[in-house]
C-alpha angles and dihedrals in degrees: 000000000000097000087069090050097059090038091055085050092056091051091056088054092057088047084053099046087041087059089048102044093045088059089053104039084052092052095048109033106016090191093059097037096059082053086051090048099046112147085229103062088051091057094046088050090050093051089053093049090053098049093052096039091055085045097051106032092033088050081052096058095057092037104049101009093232128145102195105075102051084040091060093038092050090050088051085052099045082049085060102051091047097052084064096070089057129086121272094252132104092298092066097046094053088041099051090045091053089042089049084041087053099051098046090057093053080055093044091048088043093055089045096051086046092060 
């Protein structure tokens, strides 16, 4: 249980470092950095969160019986998805970091409830 939660708040790093990366590598290289920001890659990253996050917080529930883990994970999701319908300017970017925040820390709940 707790293994796919660490492994569902690593994924939340890369997504991180992904955002990041993505700014920079804008603001450095544009050509990468249209392949980086590729609509495509958003929607795949978004998949994987979503299936972790319904494994492990879903997992928590049963496990520990507490609420506020998958609650805060599913807001950060929900964050996410919602990141996807914006620009690709400096508000998607934040959005989808708090979203991303917002999830590891229902993982990060859920694996402390867990222990």
């Amino acid at each position: 249980m707790a293994a796919i939660d660490r492994w569902a708040i690593g994924l939340s790093g890369l997504c991180m470092l992904h955002c990041i990366a993505s700014a920079v590598l804008l603001a450095l290289v544009s050509s990468l950095g249209g392949v980086l920001l590729h609509h495509s890659i958003h929607e795949v990253g978004l998949v994987l969160a979503i299936a972790f996050g319904v494994l492990a917080l879903g997992r928590g529930i049963v496990t520990h019986g507490y609420m506020m883990p998958s609650a805060v994970g599913s807001l950060g999701l929900g964050v996410m998805a919602g990141a996807l319908t914006l620009p690709h300017d400096g508000s998607e970017v934040l959005s989808t970091l708090f979203g991303v925040a917002l999830l590891a820390l229902g993982h990060d709940l859920n694996r402390r409830a867990a222990a």
